[in-house]
Residue, then its C-alpha position, 0 to 999 in steps of 0.5 A: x500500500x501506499x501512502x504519500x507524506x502529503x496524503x497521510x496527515x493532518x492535524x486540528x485542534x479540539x475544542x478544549x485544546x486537544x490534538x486529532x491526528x489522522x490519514x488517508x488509508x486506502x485499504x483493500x479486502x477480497x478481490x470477490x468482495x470489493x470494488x476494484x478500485x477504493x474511493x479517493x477519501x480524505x483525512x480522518x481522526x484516529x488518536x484523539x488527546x483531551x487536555x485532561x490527558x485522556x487518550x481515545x483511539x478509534x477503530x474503524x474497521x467493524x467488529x463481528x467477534x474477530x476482535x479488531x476493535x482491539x488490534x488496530x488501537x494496539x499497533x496506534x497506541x504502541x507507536x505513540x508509545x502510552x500506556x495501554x491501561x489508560x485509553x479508550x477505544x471507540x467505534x468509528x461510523x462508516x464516514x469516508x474520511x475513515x477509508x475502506x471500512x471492511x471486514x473480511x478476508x483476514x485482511x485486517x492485519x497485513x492492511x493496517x501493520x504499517x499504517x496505524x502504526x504510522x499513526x501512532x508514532x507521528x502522533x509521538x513525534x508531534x509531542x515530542x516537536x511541541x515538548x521540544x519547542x516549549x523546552x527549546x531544546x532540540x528534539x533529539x534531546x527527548x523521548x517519550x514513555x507511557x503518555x508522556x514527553x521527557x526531556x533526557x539531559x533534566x529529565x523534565x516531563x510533560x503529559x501528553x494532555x499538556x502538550x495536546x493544543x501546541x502538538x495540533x500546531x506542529x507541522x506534519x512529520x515526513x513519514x520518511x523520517x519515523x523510525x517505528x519501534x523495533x520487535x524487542x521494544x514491544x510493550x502492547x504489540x505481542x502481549x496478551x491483551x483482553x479484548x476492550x469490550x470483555x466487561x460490557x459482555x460478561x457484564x450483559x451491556x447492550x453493545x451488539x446490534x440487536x440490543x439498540x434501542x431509540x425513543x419512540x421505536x417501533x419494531x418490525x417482523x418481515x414475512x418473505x416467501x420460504x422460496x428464493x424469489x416469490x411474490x405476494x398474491x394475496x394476504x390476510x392483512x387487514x385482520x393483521x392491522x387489528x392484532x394487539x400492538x400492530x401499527x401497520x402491516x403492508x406488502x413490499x414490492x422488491x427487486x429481487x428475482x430468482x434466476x440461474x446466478x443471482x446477484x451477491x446483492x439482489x436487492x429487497x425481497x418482497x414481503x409482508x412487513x409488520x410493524x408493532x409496538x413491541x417485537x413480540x407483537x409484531x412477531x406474534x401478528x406475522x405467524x398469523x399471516x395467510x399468505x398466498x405466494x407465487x413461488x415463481x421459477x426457483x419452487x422446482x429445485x430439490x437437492x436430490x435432484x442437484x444430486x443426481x444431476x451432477x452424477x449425469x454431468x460427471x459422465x459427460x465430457x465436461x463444460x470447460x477446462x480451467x487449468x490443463x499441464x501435461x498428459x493426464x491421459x497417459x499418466x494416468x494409464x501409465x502410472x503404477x496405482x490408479x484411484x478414482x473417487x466421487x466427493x460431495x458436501x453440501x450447502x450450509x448456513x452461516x448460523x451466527x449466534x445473533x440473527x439478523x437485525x437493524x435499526x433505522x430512521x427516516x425524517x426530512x428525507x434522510x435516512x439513519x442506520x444502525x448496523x451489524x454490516x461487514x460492508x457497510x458502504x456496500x450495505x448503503x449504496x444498496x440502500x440508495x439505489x433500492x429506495x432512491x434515496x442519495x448516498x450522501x443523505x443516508x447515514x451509517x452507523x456501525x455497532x459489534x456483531x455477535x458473530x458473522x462469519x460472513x453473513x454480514x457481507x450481504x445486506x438484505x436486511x439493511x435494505x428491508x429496515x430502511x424500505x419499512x422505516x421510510x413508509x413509517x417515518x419512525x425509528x424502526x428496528x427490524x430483527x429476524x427469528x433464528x429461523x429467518x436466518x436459517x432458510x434465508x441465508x446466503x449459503x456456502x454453496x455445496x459442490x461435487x468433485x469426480x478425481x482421479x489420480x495417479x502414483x509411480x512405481x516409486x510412489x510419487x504423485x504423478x497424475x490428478x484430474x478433477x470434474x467439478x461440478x457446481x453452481x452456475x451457468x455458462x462461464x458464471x459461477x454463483x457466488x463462492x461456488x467457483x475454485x481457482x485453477x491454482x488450488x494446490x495441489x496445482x502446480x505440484x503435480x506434473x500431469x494436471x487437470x481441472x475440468x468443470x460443469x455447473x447447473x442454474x442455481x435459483x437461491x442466494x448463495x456467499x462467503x462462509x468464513x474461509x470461503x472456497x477453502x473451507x470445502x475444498x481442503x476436504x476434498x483434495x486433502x482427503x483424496x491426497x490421503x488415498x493417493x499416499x494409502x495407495x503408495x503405502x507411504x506415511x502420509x506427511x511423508x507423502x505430502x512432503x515429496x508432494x511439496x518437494x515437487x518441482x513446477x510453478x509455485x507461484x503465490x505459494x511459498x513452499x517452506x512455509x507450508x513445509x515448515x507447518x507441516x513438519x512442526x505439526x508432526x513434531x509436536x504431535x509425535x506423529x508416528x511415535x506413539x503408540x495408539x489403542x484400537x480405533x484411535x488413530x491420527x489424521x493430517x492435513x494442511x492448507x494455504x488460504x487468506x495469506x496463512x498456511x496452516x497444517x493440522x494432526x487431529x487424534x481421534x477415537x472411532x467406537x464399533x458402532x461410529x460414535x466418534x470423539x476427537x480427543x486433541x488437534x494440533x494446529x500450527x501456523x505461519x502468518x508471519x513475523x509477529x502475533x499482534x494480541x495472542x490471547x485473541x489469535x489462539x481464539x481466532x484459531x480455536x474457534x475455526x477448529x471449532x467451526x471446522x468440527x461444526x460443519x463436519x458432523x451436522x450441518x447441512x441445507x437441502x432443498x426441495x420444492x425450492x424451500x430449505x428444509x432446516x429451521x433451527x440449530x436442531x438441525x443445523x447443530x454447533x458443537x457442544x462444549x463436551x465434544x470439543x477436543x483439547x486444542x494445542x496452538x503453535x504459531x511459527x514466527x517467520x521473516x514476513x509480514x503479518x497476516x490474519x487469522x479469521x480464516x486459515x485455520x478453519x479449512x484443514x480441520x475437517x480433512x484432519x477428522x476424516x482421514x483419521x477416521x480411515x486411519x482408525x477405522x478403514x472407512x473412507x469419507x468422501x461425503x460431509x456431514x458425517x452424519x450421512x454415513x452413519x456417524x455421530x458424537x460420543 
């Protein structure tokens, strides 16, 4: 990234006499999810001092339980060099002067490691030039430590609180000239640190978006069609309006249409909104809603049908070919062992502890929001093109998130409030059930690969050929249905090829956390582990030749995934201990959101396939340094724990164009007691950081599976378990 001296900078007075300092960051998310190029911005306010001393930091990037809120304050504050105990951290509102405000793709680390730690430190170097000046000594002579400015030679001192009117007045440091700290100097970068909001959640503070309140809100339930795309025939309404508590009930007429791709952002769906006193009431009025739908084209879909669809197009030559290297033909003829095998999973639901929700307000034309929105500007150029209210009339205000997981990347249900809270001209704050959220996702699209492979005499990869059958039409995937031909193991294989076929597919589909990755490591990492079983190697011994392989290795650096995967063995002592019947351990590893990652799990497989994960091993590389360890060993127990979820459980099916699964009965998270004990390792390397919402979750799932075979001698190639006849002890 990069960021002139002109660009960077600017300081203001506050009233009181204190200092903002702030810059221009243009900032960069997921290729898939954001515009290719940012919006020119202008310079905005990240370190606020008051006079009294008081240090306030500001976090602009928005919080879904990834704890941002407490990193990008961290690498501010340790460069202007306070004590981490004495600041305040707030939330910035999405305003362009704060940049691309985003979060997603585990980009939040290697986008803001040098430039907030800008920041802070020509913060510092502006104290130190006002210190310096009031002292008339040279600035050379002073240095600063916990909040204040002292001058070496008398060991005189000035609180930051002091010197905050005179530093507003010091002219704007080159960014050439700040040194920033060295590793070693760390007080706060690297040492755990609790997350700012902790107390407000213990506690039962009303923090999240769907504790927000205003005077005089109503509140709304929205009433959409249990099929992608359908509009209202007819509906009982007028005997909802006379329901206890029922302000209003009316049908909204949206623009959003089912068709073979559908847009990441349709628009607003059409529905029956219920406005009440209390959501209790609306809620109540909307169960007794008499709906008469037109299902439209997307009620004929059924997931037995996409199933049987895609064993017809495995048996046809495919579509299109994605990435071809060498003869996979011949190799495969000629190589010493040939495996074949069919691999499916399927859609699944972000299923996030906090449904959606949102909060909104419109008078005089203008249009105020509270939401949860991962995207917030995306959410609010929506908002504008669907209701024709302008860009700049509409405000955003961004409050934490319990849970996301990517869900928050699509904004339906901000355009719903906004539709409901313009016809009310009211505050209003809309919130979906639990199993709104469920049949009304944008899902982790399913798929189905058909591979083959082959190995040497010597037991050496040397063929692999994969039709992949997805989601989409023509040359179009649906959203996050799609893989990138230099998936690994592409590259490493010298006869190579992956094909692909897609059928239409009528329903909202999106990024789950790890997207792509999170169901395609299954897939690869398990067939590699046959491919190694074929040969009769040890499996990590197998994946190292693998990665020895000679070919083109763009964008992946092989000592890394090397250094993982042998530091995983290591500290597991795989092939070292001796296991008793039906325990046995499983690897895989992954290279996903800039982390590279490789995972051992030791399971336990009971006669009648009651399964429990006894330990993981994880071990990661995202760089040179850990920014707040207590979180990022969070970060990565919590993708183990995901991985575990979607493994057993989970899944959405369709049939008549309606998701069958409602509620966590059905699309179960895992339970304290099946969690197993969860061994973290982070290997310190020479590059940038990197982030650690996403890699961790992908490998964990093939890790379980190609246990289970090593236990057992049984063979999964289709999640959930539960499908084969598995479940937890």
């Amino acid at each position: 990234m990069g960021i002139s001296r002109r660009s960077f900078l600017r300081v203001s007075a506050l009233a009181g006499g204190g200092i903002v300092i702030g810059s221009y960051l243009v900032e960069t998310e997921s290729p898939a999810q954001q515009p290719p190029a940012p919006p020119a911005i202008d310079p905005t306010a990240f370190i606020k001092i008051s006079p009294d001393g008081t240090v306030t930091l500001v976090s602009r990037n928005p919080e879904i339980g990834q704890g941002i809120k407490t990193m990008l304050p961290m690498l501010i504050a340790e460069e202007l060099d306070i004590d981490w105990k004495s600041v305040k951290v707030e939330q910035a509102d999405l305003d362009s002067p704060y940049g691309m405000q985003t979060t997603g793709g585990s980009r939040a680390v290697s986008n803001n490691w040098v430039p907030m730690r800008q920041v802070g430190a020509a913060g510092r170097q502006m104290l130190i030039a006002a210190a310096a000046k009031q002292w008339n000594v040279p600035e050379s002579e002073c240095f600063t430590s916990n909040g204040r400015v002292y001058h070496r030679a008398t060991d005189r001192s000035l609180g930051y609180g002091e010197l905050a009117s005179a530093a507003a007045k010091m002219p704007v440091p080159d960014l050439k000239t700040l040194k920033l700290k060295e590793g070693n100097d760390y007080k706060i970068i690297g040492h755990a640190t609790k997350g700012v909001d902790v107390p407000d959640i213990v506690s039962g503070q009303p923090i999240f978006g769907i504790d927000f309140t205003l005077p005089g809100m109503l509140f709304a339930a929205y009433y959409k069609c249990p099929v992608f795309g359908g509009k209202v025939i007819s509906a009982n309404i007028d005997d909802i309006k006379k329901m206890p508590g029922v302000r209003d009930a009316f049908i909204l007429e949206g623009s959003a249409k089912a068709q073979p791709v559908v847009e990441g952002d349709p628009g607003l769906e059409s529905g029956i909104a219920v406005v009440a006193d209390t959501w209790w009431q609306a809620n109540s009025a909307r169960k007794k809603l008499v709906v008469k739908w037109d299902e439209g084209i997307a009620a004929n879909q059924s997931s037995v049908e996409f199933a049987k669809k895609a064993d017809e197009l495995s048996k046809q030559p495919p579509a299109r070919t994605l990435k071809s290297d060498g003869d996979v033909a011949a190799a495969l003829k000629g190589s010493a062992k040939m495996l074949e095998a069919a691999y499916a999973y399927p859609f699944i639901s972000h299923s996030p502890l906090e449904p959606r929700n949102c909060s909104a307000h419109y008078q005089d034309g203008k249009l105020v929001i509270w939401s949860t929105s991962q995207l917030p500007a995306r959410g609010r150029a929506l908002v504008s093109k669907e209701l024709g209210i302008p860009e700049t009339d509409i405000t955003v205000h961004l409050l934490r998130a319990g849970g996301s997981f990517g869900r928050g990347l699509n904004n339906d249900y901000m355009v719903e409030v906004s539709a409901i809270a313009k016809r009310m001209k009211a505050p209003i704050k809309l919130v979906w059930t639990r199993e709104d959220d469920m049949e009304h996702d944008y899902y982790r699209p399913g798929g189905f690969h058909y591979l083959k492979g082959g190995v040497d005499a010597a037991g050496k990869l040397v063929a692999w050929e994969n039709h992949f059958i997805s989601y989409g039409e023509g040359d179009k995937f649906s959203s996050s249905a799609g893989l990138q031909p230099t998936e690994f193991p592409a590259g490493f294989v010298p006869n190579f090829a992956l094909h692909s076929s897609v059928m239409p597919l009528m329903l909202k589909t999106g990024a789950l956390r790890a997207p792509t990755h999170n169901a395609v490591c299954f897939v690869f990492q398990s067939f590699i582990d046959e491919l190694a079983h074929a040969a009769g190697k040890d499996p990590v011994e197998f994946r190292l030749a693998l990665l020895d392989a000679a070919g083109d290795h763009k964008n992946y650096d092989v000592p890394r995934m090397r250094g993982a995967l042998q530091a995983v063995a290591d500290k597991s002592g795989w092939g070292k201990r001796k296991l008793p019947a039906g325990t046995a351990m499983g690897v895989s590893f992954h290279y996903s959101f800039q982390g590279y990652f490789a995972h051992i799990a030791e399971v336990t497989v009971s006669a009648n396939n009651k399964l429990r994960v006894n330990k993981v091993w994880v071990v990661g590389d995202v760089g040179s340094q850990i920014i707040n360890p207590s979180a990022a060993e969070a970060q990565v127990q919590g993708g183990v724990i995901d991985g575990l979820s979607e493994l057993m459980t989970q899944q959405i099916t369709l049939d008549k164009g309606r998701v069958m699964q409602t509620n966590y009965h059905q699309h179960q998270l895992l339970r304290l007691s099946q969690t197993p004990q969860i061994d973290v390792t982070f290997l310190k390397t020479d590059h940038p950081p990197t982030g650690l919402g996403e890699p961790a979750l992908p490998p964990m799932i093939p890790a379980v599976t190609n246990a289970i075979f090593a236990a057992t001698g049984k063979r999964v190639r289709t999640i959930p378990l539960a499908k084969s006849g598995f479940s937890w002890a």
